[in-house]
N, C-alpha and C positions, 0 to 999 in steps of 0.2 A: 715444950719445944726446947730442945737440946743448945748449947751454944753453936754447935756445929752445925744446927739447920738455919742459921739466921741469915736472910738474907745478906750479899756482901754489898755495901755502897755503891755505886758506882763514880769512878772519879774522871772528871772530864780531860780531855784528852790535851794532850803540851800542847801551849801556841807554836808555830812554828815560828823560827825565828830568819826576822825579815832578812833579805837577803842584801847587801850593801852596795847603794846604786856603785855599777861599775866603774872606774875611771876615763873607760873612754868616754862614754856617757856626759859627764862632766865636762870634759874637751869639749863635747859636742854642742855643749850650748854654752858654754864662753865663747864657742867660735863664735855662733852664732849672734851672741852679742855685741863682738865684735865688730863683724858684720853690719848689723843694725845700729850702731853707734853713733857711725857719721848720718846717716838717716834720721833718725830719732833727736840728735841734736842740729839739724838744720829745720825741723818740722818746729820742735820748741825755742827758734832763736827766727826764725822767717814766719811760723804760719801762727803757732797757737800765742808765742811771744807779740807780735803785732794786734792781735784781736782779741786781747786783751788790756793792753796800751789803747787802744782804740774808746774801750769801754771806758776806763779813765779819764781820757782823754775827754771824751764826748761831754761830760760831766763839768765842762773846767770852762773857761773864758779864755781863749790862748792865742797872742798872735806873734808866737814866738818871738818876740824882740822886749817881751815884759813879764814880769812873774803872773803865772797865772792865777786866775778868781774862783770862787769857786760862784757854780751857775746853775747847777740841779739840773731838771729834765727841763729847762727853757731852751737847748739846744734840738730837741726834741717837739716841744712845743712851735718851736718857727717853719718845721716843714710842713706843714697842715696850709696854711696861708702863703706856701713860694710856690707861682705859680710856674717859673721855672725846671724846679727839683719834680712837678710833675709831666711837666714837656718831658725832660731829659727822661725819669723813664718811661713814657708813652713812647720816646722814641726806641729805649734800647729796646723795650718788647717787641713793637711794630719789627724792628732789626731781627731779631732770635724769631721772630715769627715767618720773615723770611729764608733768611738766609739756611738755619736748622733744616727743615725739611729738604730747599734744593743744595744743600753739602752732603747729604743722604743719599738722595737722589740720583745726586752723579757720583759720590763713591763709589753705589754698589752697580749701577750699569758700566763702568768701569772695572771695579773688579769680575764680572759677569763675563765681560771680554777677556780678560787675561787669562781667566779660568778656562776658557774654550781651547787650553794647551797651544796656543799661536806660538812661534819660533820667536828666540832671544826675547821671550818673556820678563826676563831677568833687566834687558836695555829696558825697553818700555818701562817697567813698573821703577825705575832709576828716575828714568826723565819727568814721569807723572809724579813723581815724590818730591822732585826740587821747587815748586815754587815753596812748598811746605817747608823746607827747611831752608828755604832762601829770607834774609831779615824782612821784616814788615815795611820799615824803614823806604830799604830799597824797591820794594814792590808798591808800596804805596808812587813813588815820583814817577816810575813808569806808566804807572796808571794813569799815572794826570798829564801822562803823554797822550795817552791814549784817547784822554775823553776830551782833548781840546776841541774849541768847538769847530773849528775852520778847517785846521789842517790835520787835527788827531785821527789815527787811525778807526776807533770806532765807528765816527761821523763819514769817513771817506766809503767803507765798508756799505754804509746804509744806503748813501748818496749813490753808489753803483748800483743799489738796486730799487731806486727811486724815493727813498725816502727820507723826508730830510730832520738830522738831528737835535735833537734840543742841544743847551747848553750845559751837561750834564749834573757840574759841580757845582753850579748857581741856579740851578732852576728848583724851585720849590718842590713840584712835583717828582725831579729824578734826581735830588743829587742820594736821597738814603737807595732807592734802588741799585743807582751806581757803586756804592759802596756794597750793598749786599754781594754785586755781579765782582767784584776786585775782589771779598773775602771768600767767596764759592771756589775763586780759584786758587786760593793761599793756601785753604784750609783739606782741600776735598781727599788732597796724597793719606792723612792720615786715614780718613774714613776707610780708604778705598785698601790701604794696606791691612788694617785688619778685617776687613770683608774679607778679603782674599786668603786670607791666613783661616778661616772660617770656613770657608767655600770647601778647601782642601782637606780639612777635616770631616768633611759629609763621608760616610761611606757611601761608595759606590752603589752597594747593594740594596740600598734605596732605592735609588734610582731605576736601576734594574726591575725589583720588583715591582716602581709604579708603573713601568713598561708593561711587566706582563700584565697586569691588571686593565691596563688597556686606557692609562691617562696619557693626553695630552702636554708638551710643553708647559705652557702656562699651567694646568691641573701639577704638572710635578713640582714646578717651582711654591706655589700656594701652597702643598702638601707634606713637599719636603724640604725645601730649600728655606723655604721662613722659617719654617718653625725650629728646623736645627740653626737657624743662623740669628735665630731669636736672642742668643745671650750677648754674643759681637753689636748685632744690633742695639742692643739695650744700651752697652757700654759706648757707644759713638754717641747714640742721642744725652745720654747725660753727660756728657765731656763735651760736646757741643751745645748744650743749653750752655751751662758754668761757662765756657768760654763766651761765648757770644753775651753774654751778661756782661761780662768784663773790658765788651769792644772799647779800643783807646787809641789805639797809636792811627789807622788808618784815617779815622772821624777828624783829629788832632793836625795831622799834614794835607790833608786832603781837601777837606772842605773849613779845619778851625771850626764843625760845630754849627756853621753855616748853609744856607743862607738863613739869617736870623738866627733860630735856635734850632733850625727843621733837622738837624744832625748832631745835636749836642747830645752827648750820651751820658747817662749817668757816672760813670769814672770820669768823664773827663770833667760832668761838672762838680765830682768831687775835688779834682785836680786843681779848680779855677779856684775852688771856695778855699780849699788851704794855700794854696802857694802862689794864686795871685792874689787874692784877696787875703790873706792871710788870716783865715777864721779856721783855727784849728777845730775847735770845739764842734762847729757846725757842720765843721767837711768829716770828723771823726762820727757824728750823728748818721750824717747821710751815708755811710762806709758801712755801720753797720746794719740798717734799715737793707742796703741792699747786701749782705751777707746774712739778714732775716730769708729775704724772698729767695733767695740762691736755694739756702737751707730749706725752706718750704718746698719749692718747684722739687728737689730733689728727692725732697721723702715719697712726694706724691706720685715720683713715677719709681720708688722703688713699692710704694704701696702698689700700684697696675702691675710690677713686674710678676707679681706673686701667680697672676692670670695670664699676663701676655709671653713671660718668656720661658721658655721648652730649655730644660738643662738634662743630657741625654748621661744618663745613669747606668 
């Protein structure tokens, strides 16, 4: 074999050379950080900064007016035996067990209406949005207008049609009801806003074809309407668990938490344990025990979502 039959190597072929992220490029995510800046620094100075503190906290002997001890998990150890800290959350769940479903309820027959194209759509979904963004505060002392026992307009309302009312905010039986019935109406604008923002994103031609198919109302709504409005749904129920977990300010002016402890809610008997009582340590325990259950409830219904909610691709 000759030099000239020898096979030649083969040499593998140039890397291409990487091409240099462009500058605009660059701009585009410093804006973008920029952007996110003031976000990211109020999340780490209000949300992850606090529940953190908290963890420390919990850990300590603290009643603010003396250097604190350290105390290990006995802050932890004392909610097992306060029969209180399980009132208060037997109440706030009984609350979220309520209230949740009917803030649902009437959001979306609500947005169900508005959606039926009615004229000055635009007023309406105004007015049904203001108690929502009207304070708590204020909504709360009209309510205690309302539910007085003698001359309040709820009891007058009943008494016109024979029946006669309890005492709402002192009676064992109805004063949590009562507060359920005052945050249904606080809360329902947001539900009912993104319903509706939902609703209008359904195409049409859904609709149409469960027409030809030869479904009923209700058949179209079960077929089409849930299931496209599965992911809005999803999002109201878990922003409305987390909130209703957190009920305070109503429980607080309205009833004090009373009669007894039948409305005492967990934040607020966190609220009593630090800053009337002034047991940091213990109120920082109970803070996080319910930012435990928040977090648990949460995962478990994004674990269901996997099955119940239809994301349209």
């Amino acid at each position: 074999m000759s030099v000239d039959t020898l096979p030649v190597p083969a040499t593998a072929p140039p890397r291409p050379t990487p091409e240099p992220t462009p500058r605009w490029r660059n701009r585009e995510s410093l804006t973008a950080w920029l952007f996110l800046l003031p976000s990211l620094i109020g999340f780490l100075v209000f949300t992850a900064g606090p529940v953190v503190a908290a963890g420390v906290i919990s850990l300590l002997d603290w009643n603010l007016f003396s250097p604190p001890t350290w105390a290990g998990l006995s802050n932890f150890a004392r909610l097992g035996p306060d029969p209180t800290f399980w009132s208060a959350l037997g109440n706030t769940a009984y609350f979220t067990f309520l209230s949740v479903p009917l803030t649902i309820l009437v959001s979306l027959l609500l947005a169900l209406l508005l959606n039926q194209g009615l004229r000055r759509v635009a007023v309406f979904r105004s007015l049904l949005l203001l108690p929502y963004a009207t304070i708590t505060v204020a909504v709360a002392f009209v309510w205690i207008w309302l539910y007085i026992p003698h001359d309040g307009l709820v009891n007058a309302v009943l008494g016109a049609i024979g029946i006669n009312g309890p005492a709402w905010l002192i009676s064992d039986t109805w004063a949590m009801p009562a507060l359920v019935a005052m945050s249904v109406w606080k809360s329902f604008g947001f539900g009912m806003v993104v319903f509706l923002a939902g609703l209008q994103a359904i195409p049409q031609q859904l609709y149409e074809a469960a027409r030809v198919d030869g479904s009923s109302a209700w058949q179209s709504f079960r077929n089409v309407t849930v299931p496209m409005l599965s992911p809005a749904l999803f999002f109201v129920v878990v922003t409305s668990v987390i909130g209703s977990f957190q009920v305070f300010d109503q429980a607080l002016i309205m009833t004090n938490g009373g009669p007894g402890t039948r409305t005492t809610t967990l934040v607020m008997y966190i609220y009593r344990t630090g800053f009337e009582n002034y047991d940091q340590g213990y109120a920082a325990a109970q803070s996080l025990v319910l930012f435990a259950f928040i977090v648990l409830i949460t995962a478990t219904q994004f674990v269901f979502q996997k099955r119940l909610v239809h994301y349209d691709n």
